[in-house]
C-alpha positions in Angstrom: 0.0 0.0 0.0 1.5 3.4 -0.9 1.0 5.7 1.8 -0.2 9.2 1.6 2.1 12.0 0.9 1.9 14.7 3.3 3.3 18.2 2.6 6.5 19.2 4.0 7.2 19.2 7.4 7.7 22.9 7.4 4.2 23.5 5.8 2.5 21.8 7.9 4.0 23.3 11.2 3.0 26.6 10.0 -0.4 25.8 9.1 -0.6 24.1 12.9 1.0 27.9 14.1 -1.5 29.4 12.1 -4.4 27.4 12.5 -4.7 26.8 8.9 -8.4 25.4 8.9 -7.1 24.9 5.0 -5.2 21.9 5.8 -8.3 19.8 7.8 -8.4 16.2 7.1 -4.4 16.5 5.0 -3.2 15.9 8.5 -3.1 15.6 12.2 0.2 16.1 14.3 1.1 14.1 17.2 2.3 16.3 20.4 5.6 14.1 21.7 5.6 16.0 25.2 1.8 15.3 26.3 1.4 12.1 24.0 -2.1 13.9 22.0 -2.4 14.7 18.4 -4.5 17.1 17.2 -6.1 19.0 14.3 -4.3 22.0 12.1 -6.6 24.3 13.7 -6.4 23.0 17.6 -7.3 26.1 19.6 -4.6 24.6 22.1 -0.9 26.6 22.8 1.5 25.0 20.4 3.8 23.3 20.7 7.9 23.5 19.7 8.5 22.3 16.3 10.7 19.5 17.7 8.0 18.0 19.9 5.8 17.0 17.2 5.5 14.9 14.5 3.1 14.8 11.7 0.7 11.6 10.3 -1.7 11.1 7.6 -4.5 11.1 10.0 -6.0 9.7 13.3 -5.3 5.8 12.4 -1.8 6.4 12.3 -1.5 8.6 15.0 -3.6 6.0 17.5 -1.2 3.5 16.1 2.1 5.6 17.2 0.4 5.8 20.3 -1.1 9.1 21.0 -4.5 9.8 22.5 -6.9 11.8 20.6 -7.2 15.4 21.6 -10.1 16.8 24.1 -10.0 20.3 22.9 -10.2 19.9 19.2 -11.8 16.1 18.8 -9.4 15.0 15.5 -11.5 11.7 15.4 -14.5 13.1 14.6 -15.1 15.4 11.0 -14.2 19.1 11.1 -17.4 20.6 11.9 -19.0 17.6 13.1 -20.0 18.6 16.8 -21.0 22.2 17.6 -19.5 24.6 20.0 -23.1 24.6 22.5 -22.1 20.5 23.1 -18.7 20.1 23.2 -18.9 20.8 27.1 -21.1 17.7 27.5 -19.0 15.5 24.8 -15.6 16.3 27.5 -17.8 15.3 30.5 -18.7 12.0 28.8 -14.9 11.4 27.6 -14.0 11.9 31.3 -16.6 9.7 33.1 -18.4 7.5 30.4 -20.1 5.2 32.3 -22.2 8.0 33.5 -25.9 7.7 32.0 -27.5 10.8 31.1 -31.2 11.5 32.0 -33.3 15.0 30.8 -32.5 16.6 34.5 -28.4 16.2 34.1 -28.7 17.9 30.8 -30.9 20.7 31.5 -29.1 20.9 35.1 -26.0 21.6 32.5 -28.0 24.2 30.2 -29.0 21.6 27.3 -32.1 21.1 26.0 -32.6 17.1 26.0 -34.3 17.6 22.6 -31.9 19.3 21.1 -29.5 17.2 21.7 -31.7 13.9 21.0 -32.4 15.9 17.6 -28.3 15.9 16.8 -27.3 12.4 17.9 -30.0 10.5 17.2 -30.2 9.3 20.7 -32.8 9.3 23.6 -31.0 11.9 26.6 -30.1 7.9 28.3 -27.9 7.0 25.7 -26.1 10.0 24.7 -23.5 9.8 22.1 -20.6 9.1 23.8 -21.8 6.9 26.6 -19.8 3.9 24.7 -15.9 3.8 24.5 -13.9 1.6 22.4 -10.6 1.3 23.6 -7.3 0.5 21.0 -4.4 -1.1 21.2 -1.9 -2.6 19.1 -1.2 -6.4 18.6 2.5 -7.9 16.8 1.6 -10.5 14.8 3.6 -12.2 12.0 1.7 -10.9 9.0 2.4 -7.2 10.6 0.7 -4.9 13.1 -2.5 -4.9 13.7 -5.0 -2.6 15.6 -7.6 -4.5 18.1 -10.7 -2.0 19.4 -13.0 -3.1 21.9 -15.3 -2.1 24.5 -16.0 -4.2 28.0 -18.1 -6.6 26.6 -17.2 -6.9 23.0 -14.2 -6.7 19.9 -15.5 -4.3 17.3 -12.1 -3.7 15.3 -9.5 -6.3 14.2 -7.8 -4.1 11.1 -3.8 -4.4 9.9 -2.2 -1.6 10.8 -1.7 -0.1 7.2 -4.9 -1.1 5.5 -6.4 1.8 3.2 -9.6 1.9 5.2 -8.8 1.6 8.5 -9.5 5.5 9.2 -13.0 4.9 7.7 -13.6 2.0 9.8 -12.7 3.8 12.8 -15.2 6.6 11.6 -18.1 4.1 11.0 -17.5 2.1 14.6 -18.0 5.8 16.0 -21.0 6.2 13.9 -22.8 2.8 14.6 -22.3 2.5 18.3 -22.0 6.3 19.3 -18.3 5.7 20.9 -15.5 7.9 21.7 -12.8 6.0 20.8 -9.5 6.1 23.3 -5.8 4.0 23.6 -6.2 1.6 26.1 -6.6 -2.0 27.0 -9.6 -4.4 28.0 -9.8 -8.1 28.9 -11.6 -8.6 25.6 -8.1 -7.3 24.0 -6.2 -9.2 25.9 -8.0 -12.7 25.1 -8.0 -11.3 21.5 -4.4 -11.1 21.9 -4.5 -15.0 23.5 -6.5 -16.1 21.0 -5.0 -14.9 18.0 -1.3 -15.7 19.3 -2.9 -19.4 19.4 -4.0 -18.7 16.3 -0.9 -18.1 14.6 0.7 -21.0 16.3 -1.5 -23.4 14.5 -3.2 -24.3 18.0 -6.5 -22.2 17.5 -9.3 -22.9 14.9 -12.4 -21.6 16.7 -12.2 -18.0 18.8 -14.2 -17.6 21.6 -14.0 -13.6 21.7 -17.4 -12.1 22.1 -18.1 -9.7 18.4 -20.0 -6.2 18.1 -20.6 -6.1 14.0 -23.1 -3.0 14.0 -23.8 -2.8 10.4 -26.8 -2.8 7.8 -29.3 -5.6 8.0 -27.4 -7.1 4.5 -24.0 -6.2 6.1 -24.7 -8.4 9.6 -26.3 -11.0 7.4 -23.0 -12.0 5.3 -20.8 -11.6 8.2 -23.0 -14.0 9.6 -22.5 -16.4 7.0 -18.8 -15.8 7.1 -18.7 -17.3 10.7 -20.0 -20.6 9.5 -16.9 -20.9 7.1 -14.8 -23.9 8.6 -11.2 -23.6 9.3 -9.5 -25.0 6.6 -12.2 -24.5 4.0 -12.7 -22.0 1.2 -16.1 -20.3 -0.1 -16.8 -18.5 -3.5 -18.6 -15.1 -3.5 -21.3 -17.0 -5.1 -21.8 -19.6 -2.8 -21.4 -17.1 -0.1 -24.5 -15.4 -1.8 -26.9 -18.7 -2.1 -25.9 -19.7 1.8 -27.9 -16.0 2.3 -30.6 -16.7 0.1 -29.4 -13.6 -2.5 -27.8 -15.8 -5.3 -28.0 -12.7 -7.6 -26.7 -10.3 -4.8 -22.8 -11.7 -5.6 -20.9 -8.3 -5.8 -22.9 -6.9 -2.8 -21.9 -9.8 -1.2 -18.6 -9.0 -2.0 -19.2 -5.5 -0.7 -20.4 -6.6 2.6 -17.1 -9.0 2.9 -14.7 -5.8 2.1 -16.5 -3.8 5.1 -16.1 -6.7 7.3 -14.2 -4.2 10.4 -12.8 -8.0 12.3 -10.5 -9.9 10.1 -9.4 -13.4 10.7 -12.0 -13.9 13.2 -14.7 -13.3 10.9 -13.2 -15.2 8.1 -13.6 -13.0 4.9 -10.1 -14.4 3.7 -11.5 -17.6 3.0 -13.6 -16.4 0.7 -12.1 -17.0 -3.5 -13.5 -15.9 -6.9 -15.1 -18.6 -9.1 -12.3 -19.7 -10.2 -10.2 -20.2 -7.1 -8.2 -16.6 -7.3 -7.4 -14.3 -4.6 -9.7 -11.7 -4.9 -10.8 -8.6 -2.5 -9.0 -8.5 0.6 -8.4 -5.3 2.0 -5.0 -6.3 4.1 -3.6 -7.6 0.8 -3.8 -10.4 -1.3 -0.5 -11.8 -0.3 -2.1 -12.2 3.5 -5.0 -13.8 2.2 -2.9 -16.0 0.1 -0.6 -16.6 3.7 -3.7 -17.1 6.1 -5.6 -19.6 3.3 -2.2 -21.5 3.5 -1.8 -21.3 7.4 -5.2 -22.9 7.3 -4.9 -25.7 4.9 -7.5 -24.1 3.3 -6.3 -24.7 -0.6 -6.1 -27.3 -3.2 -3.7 -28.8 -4.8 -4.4 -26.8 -7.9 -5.0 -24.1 -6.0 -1.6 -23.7 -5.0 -0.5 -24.3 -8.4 -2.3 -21.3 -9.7 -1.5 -19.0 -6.7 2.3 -20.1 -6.9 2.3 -18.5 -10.5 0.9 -15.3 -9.5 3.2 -12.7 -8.8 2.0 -11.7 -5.8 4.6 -10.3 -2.7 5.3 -12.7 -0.2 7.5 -12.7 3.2 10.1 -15.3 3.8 7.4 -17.4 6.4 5.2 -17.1 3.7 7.2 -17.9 0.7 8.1 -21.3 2.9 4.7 -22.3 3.4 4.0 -22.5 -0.6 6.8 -24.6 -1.1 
């Protein structure tokens, strides 16, 4: 994957100095002494051009290890949440267990329909009451980032996947999270579990999932759980086992938005004719995990052995 090229350094430390509203969403800059990143236009003193370093946006940043900012919010879209409620957004960063109810927001000079009217939610559930925590995992196809709350994993992405900003987006959107670094004993046995994996000693994961998606979405990745170890689907078949044998390239759609890899098995899923088609970590870690698992043919391997596909030292072992 080619990564993003940023402007120069020099550029974009000026546009931080100035504010440059101009250069929102091109990149956020990570603050080495307090260990937050921010926006270009963070209202917050700034900082000496050698304590900070610059990334392509909020993925990369979490993945360095910064937390997201609390004065200028760089996870959520420029704009996105107005000056009147960004008092009560800071109060549920800081304590969000707390539930909400119509007194606590008028006690705090809200109107509990107005802000049911922005975020969709009754004054109970405000957005923010739900925090995904993120860490990252070492694994031997690469990094990878694990998000999940206390009771469920809702983010299993490699590290330097195209989409994993937009997934982070869309977990905020579906559950109403704020999204922070940190750990949780669903990590942890993700990291057990996947370790095991890895090892060859782990074919079905016990981790509890949160797929918030569209009815169609939650369907497939249904369907994807049923997938044995060891075995491979087409797109087509994936589409009869739903009962949508026309629906092949939404199908297909739904598999690319799956936000948990490896545990919910899109990688076992092959075009007609046995190729390595749509995976968003890469075909050659499709091609690696389909051979950790046994999962193809003898003429399978044939045909993937002739592609000219990049392949790690581990990897290139395993085909021979």
């Amino acid at each position: 994957m080619q990564a993003r090229t940023l402007p120069p350094t020099d550029e974009m430390y000026q546009a931080l100095v100035g504010r440059d509203a101009a250069y929102e969403g091109i990149f956020v800059v990570g603050v080495r002494t307090t260990g937050i990143f921010c926006r270009s236009t963070c209202p917050a003193r700034k900082p000496a051009r050698q304590n900070v370093e610059f990334f392509a946006g909020a993925a990369e940043a979490l993945f360095a290890g910064y937390r997201p900012c609390k004065r200028c919010h760089p996870m959520e879209p420029a704009g996105a949440v107005p000056k009147w409620l960004r008092a009560l957004i800071e109060a549920l960063e800081t304590d969000p267990a707390r539930r909400w109810q119509d007194e606590d927001l008028r006690s705090a000079n809200l109107d509990p329909a107005r802000v049911r009217r922005l975020t969709g939610e009754s004054p109970g559930r405000t957005r923010g009451t739900e925090v995904v925590h993120i860490t990252r995992l070492s694994t031997p196809l690469g990094p990878m980032l694990v998000g999940a709350t206390e009771v469920g994993l809702c983010l299993l992405e490699f590290a330097d996947r195209r989409m994993l900003e937009t997934q982070l987006k869309r977990i905020q959107e579906r559950m109403g999270a704020v999204i922070v670094p940190g750990e949780t004993e669903i990590t942890r046995l993700v990291a057990e579990e996947i370790a095991a994996y890895f090892e060859g000693g782990l074919r079905v994961f016990s981790v509890p999932l949160l797929t918030p998606g569209t009815a169609f979405q939650e369907t497939v990745w249904a369907a994807l759980q049923t997938i044995p170890y060891g075995i491979s689907r087409s797109y087509s078949q994936l589409a009869k086992k739903i009962g949508r044998a026309k629906a092949v390239r939404a199908v297909a759609g739904a598999n690319g938005a799956n936000r948990i890899a490896i545990i919910i098995p899109c990688h076992r899923v092959l075009g007609a004719d046995g190729s390595l088609t749509g995976y968003g970590g890469g075909l050659w870690r499709k091609r690696w995990l389909l051979e950790l698992e046994g999962a193809l043919s003898q003429q399978e391997r044939v045909f993937l052995k002739a592609s000219v596909l990049p392949l790690g030292y581990a990897a290139s072992r395993r085909l021979k």
